[in-house]
Every structure is written in C-alpha cells, then in structure tokens.
N, C-alpha and C positions, 0 to 999 in steps of 0.2 A: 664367737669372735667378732669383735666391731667391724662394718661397713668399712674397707676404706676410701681415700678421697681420691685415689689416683687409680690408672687405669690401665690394668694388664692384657695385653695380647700374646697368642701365642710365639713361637721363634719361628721367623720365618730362614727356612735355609738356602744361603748366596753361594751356590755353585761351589768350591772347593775350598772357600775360605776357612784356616783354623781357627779356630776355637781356642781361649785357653782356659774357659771356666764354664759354669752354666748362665746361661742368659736368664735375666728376671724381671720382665719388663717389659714396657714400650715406650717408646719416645715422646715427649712429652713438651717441646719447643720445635717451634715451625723446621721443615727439613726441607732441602732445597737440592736439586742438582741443575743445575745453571742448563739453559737452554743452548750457550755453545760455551762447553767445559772446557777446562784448560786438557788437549791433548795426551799431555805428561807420558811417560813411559807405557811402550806397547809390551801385552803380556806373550810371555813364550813358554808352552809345555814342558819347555827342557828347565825350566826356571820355578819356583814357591812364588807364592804371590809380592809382586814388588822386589823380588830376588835380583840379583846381581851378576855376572858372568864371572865366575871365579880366577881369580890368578892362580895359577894350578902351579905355577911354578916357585910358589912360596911354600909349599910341601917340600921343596928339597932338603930344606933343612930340618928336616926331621930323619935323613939316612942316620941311620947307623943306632938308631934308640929303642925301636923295638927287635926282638925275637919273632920269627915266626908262627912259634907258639903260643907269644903274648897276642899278638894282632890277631889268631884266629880264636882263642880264648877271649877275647874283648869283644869282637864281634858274636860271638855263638850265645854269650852270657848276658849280653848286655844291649849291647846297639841291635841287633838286628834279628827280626820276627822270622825270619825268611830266609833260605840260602843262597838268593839273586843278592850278590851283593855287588856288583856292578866293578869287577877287578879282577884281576889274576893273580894269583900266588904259584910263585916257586922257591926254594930254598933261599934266594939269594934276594931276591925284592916282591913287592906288591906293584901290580902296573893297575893304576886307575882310571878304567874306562870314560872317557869324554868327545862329547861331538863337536863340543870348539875346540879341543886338540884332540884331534886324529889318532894320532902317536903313545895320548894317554899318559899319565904323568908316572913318573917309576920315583919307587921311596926303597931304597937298599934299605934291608932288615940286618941286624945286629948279629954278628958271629956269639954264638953261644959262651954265655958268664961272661960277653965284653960290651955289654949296650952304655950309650954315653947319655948324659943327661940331659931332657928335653930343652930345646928353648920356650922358654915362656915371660911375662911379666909380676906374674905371681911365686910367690913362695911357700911352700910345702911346711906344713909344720918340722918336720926334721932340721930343714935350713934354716929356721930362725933363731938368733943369736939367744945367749942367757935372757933370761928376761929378772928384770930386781923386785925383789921381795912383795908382792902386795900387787904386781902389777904383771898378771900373765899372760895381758893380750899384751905388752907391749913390742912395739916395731912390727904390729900386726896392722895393714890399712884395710880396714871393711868398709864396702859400702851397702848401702841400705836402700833396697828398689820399694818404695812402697807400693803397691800393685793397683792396676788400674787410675783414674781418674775419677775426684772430689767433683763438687760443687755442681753446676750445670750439666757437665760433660757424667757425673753419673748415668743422671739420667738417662741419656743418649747412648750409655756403656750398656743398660741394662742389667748393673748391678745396685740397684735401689729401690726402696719401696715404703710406702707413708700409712700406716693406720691411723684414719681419722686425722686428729689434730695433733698426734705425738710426733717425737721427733724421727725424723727418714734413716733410715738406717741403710747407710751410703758407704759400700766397700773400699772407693777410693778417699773417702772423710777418713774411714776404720782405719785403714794401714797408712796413712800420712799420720793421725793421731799415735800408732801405736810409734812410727819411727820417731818420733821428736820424745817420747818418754824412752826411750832402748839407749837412742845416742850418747845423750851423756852416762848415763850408767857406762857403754862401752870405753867413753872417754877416761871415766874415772880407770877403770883397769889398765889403761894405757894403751887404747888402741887409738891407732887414727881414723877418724867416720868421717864417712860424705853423703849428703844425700843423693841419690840421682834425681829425686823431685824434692821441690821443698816449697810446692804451693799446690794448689790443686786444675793447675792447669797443663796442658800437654807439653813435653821436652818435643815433640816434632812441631818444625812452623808451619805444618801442609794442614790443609783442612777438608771437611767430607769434599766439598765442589771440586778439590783438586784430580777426585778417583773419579769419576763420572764417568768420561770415555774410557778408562781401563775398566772398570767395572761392564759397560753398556760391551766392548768388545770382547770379555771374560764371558757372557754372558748375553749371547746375540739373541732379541727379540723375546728377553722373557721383560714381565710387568713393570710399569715405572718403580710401582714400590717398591718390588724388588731389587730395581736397581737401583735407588735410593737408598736403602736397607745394606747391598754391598758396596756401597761407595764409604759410607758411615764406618761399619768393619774394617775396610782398608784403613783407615783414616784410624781408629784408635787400636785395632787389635796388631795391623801392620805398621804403618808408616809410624805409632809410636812406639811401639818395642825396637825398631831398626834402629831408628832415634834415640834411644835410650845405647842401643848395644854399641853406638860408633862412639857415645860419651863415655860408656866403661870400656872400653876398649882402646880409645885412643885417647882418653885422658883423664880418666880417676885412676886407672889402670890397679886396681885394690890385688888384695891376694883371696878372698873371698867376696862373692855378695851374698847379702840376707832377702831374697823377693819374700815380701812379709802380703799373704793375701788373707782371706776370709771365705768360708765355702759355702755354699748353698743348694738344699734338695730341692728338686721341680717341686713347684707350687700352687702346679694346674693350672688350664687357661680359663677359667671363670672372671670376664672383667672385671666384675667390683667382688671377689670373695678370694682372696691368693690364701691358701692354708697353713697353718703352719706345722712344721716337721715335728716327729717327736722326735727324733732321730737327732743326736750331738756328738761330733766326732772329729780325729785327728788324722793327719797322714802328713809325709813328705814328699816330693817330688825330686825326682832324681834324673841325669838325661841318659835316652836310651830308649829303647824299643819301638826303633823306625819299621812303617811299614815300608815294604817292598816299595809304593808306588812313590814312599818319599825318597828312598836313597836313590830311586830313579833321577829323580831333580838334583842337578848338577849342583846347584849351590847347597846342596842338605849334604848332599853326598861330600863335599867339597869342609862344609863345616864339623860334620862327622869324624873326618878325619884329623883336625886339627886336637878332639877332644879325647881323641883315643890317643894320639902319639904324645901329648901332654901330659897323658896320664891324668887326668883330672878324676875320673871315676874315682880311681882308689882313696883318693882326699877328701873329693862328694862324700862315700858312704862311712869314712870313717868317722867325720866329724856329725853326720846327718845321726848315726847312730848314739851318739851320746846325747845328740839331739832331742830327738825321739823319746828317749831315758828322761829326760827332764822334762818334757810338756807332759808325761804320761805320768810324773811322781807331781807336779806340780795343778795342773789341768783337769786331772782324773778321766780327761776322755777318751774314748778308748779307739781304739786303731779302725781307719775305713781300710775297706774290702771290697775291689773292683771285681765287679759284675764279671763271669767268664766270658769273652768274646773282646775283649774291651784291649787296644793294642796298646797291652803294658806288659812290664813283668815284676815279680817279687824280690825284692831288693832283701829286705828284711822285716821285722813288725812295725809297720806304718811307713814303710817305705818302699816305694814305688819308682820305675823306671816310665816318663814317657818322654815323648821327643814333643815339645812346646820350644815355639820361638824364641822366649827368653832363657830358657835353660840350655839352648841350642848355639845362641848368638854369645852370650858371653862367655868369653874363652879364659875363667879363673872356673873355679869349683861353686855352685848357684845352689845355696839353701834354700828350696822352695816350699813355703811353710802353707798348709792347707787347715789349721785350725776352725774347731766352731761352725756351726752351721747358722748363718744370716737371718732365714727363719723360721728358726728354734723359737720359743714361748720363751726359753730363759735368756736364753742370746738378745733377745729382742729387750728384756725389762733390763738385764743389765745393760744396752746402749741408752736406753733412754735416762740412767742415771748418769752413765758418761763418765769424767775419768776424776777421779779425786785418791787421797793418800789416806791408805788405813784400809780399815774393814767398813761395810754398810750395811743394814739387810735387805737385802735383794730375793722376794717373790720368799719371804719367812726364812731366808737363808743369809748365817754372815759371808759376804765374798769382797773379793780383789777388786779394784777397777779392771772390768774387764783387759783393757789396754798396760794396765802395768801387771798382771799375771800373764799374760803372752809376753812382756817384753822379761820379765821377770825367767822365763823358762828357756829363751833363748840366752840368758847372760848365763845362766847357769852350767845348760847345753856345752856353752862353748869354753868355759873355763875348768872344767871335768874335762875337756878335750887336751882343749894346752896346758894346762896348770903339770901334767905328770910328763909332757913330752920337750919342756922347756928347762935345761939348769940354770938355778936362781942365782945371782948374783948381788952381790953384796950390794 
C-alpha cells in the first residue's frame, strides 16, 4: 500500500461528547481556541451537549394518541435499553419526570380502539393523496441531509484521507456528490427535494472559538489539546446537526429526510500507514436504543417523546425496509453487525436502532444510510474515478459510478415503498 502524504493520529476522546460516525484522521489546518473565548452557553448535566431546556408543555398535545400498551410497547422494543425510563405510568396518562418542572409533565393515554391522530408536519404514506401515473413520489416533500462536511471542514471532521497524490476521499465531498445525482431523479418521480446543504460548508454560523469556554468548563483542567479537540466537536458534530434540525424543523418541514452518509473501519493509528479494510458493507440507522444515562437528559428524554407519540418509528422501519431490499439487490453488500455490547438494537437485516443526534432532532421519519466502507481497496478506486454515466472498469470490474448506484438504490428503495400504497390517478 502507497506512503500517504497526510498524517493520521489517533481519536482522542472529549468527555461526553457523541459521536455520530468513526473518526479518521487529524486536523490538518492551524486550530485555535482564542485566549479569552466567547463565553456562550454554560453546560448543565441535566442537559446533552449544547441541549436546550425543554418546553414540556408542548407534549400536551399529544393526549389522547397513544394506548398504554402502545407507549410501553415503544419503549420495551425500541427507545429504551433499560427500564429507568424517567416517568410514571398508570392507566389513564404517563407523568414525565423533570427538575425544571417539578410537577412533571402529564400526556393522557387513549381509551382503548379510540386514539386520535398525531399532530405532526409530515405525512404518513397512507395520507398521501392519489399520485398520477409515472409519478409515485408525488406530493411527497423529501429532504436530502448530506452527512457531514466537504472541503476544509473535512479534514477538521475527520472523515478524510489522501494516498499519495490521488484524489482525498472526503465523506462530506461523497454525500453532497451523491445528493445533487439522487435529487433530480426524485424530482423526475414527482417529489419535492431540498437540500439541507448545498455546498460544502457548515448550515451553523458558530465556529470551533465559539465552544472553548463550554468545552474548557465541560472539561475542567484537562490538556489544551484536548480542549481544542472538544471545542472542534461541539462545533461540527453539535452546533451543526442543531443547526441543520431547527432548518428541517421549522422550515423545509419535509415528510421524510434521506441523511446520505458513508462508513468507515478503524484504520489504526500508524501516522503515515492508515490500512485499508477488507471489509465492504451496508446498514441502516433507525432512532431508538437510548441508554439509560441519555433519557436522563431532560432534552433527550424530552425529544424521545415527541418521536414516540408521532409515531415516526412505524414509517422509519417500514420504508427503511424496502430500503434495505434495494441497496442489498442493487449494491451486493451485505448487512453490518454490531458488535454485542454496542447500545443498539435489531430492527431488521441491516437495520439498526440507535439514538444519534440527527435521527433524534428531526421530527419527520430519518433515513440514515450507512453504505460502503471509505477505506475499502474498492471503495477507494471507485472515488478516484468519481461519478460519470454508464459502466467503467473499476480495479478489472465493470461498475456504476459509485455515487449514482447508491443514489440509484435509494430511488428504488423508495418507489417499491409508495408505488403499492398510493392509488394512481388518471
């Protein structure tokens, strides 16, 4: 395997901060946390990082939509690893424990065979009107999360890496490249797309300098680089998924999003020798399997609930599984398998339950695609030919452009979804 020219360290880990991928990399553009940092918001244990104080009383309007047996069925199966689920149940409501209300926030459960329909801004494939001949996403609005950050901010993401003089193979290039070949395909079917990025620089205006004192008080008297290292984290793995979640949330307001990412196996910390994987594989991501000490945090716990009484799971796995069905007929690769210990749970084959920030924050049903391993030997020669129309031979094999066979298996995905649950009109 060639020298390369950039230079791998290992992950150093910043106190409590999540993760939504594997780290691959190290920074590689001067890093800075200013000698007297902007202030910004103080952290609080009852809070996720950067988290908000919940309006508890925006729950109300969810009485009357679940069952008792739905809500403890949602939780046992799905949301929650543990049985601290931080509430009370009795026949007649769930009271949801909180230390900014006292009192705890009460949600009346549904007299049995009488639950009424959720409020939400999205729509359920059953409610969507006929759709006309040839066009089965239509009056369907998806938006398209490309995951992570292109260009610069790669690097600084930790999802990039350069052999030699070829070209970098950059997660947030990969998934902005694959959304602009997806969209119009979706368009042609008659859906409405938006991007939530549509350059390769961040939707939040904060930058690392901004985290310095929340990080330096998250994080009392441990190493500058350290805290330089979680200032960075706040900065693209928090402050821009928050960012991203108040744009789909309070103004694309879609009835699905597609986060389109890229995966990657540890590739050792040898600075100039990163290996590469034999290992090529697919999964989904679905939301659910909070640990205990996250439904502790008033805003998880807070956002948890909004996902359950929406009902959103039941639309996540039914669409993620036909999903599934087409990268696996399309793709050939075959389903990952989390390690035991690891706080997830089994959805279905290649689908996975975890509680990530973005599949957390947005409150429509979150496609999170985990295709391809980054560095794969094959994954690697196919980015370096990059995206063209047709076949090519790629490493003695003819293939897709990478980028339009993933986008290719999501259009697929999703029209085997609706195409049989929409009547056609003339």
């Amino acid at each position: 395997m060639p020298n390369p020219t950039r230079k791998i360290s290992p992950l150093l880990v910043a106190g409590a901060i999540l993760a939504l991928g594997v780290g691959i990399g190290t920074l590689l553009i001067p890093r800075s946390v200013p000698d007297k940092p902007n202030p910004g918001p103080l952290p609080d244990p009852r809070l996720a990082g950067l988290g908000e104080i919940p309006e508890w009383t925006t729950l109300q309007k969810y009485d009357g939509v679940l069952t008792r047996a739905q809500f403890e069925k949602a939780m046992r199966e799905v949301y929650a690893l543990k049985e601290n689920w931080h509430c009370t149940l009795t026949d007649k409501a769930v009271t949801i424990h909180s230390d900014f209300q006292p009192a705890g926030q009460v949600i009346k459960f549904a007299t049995l065979g009488a639950p009424k329909s959720p409020p939400r801004y999205w729509s359920p494939a059953s409610l969507l009107k006929a759709a006309p001949v040839g066009k089965p996403l239509a009056g369907l609005h998806i938006a398209i999360d490309p995951g992570h950050l292109g260009g610069k901010w790669a690097i600084m993401e930790e999802r990039w890496y350069q052999l030699g003089t070829s070209k970098p193979v950059a997660e947030g290039d990969m998934t902005l490249q694959t959304a602009r070949v997806l969209k119009p395909q979706l368009e042609q079917l008659g859906a409405k797309v938006t991007l939530v990025r549509e350059t390769t620089k961040p939707v939040t205006d904060k930058r690392p300098e901004d985290f310095g004192a929340y990080a330096a008080r998250r994080m009392p008297g441990a190493p500058e680089t350290e805290l330089r290292k979680a200032a960075e984290k706040l900065f693209y793995r928090t402050s821009e998924i928050r960012a991203r979640a108040k744009l789909v949330n309070g103004t694309i307001k879609p009835d699905l999003i597609l986060c389109l990412h890229f995966n990657a196996e540890n590739w050792g910390s040898e600075a100039d020798a990163p290996r590469f994987s034999p290992r090529n594989h697919f999964h989904m991501i679905l939301h659910g399997a909070y640990m205990e000490e996250e439904i502790a945090h008033e805003d998880e716990r807070f956002e948890m609930m909004h996902k359950i009484f929406q009902e959103v799971h039941e639309e996540e796995v039914a669409i993620a599984t036909e999903l599934a069905k087409s990268f696996r007929a399309d793709t050939k690769l075959p389903n990952y398998i989390y390690l035991l210990g690891k706080p997830t749970i089994r959805i279905g084959p290649g689908l996975w339950a975890r509680n990530l920030l973005a599949n957390r924050l947005y409150q429509c049903p979150v496609l999170f695609f985990e295709p391809y391993v980054m560095n794969n030997r094959d994954v690697h020669a196919r980015v370096q030919v990059g995206d063209y129309e047709g076949e090519k031979d790629v490493n003695g094999k003819l293939r897709k452009s990478i980028y339009r066979e993933y986008a290719q298996a999501v259009v697929n995905g999703l029209v085997n979804y609706y195409e049989p649950r929409r009547n056609v009109s003339p």
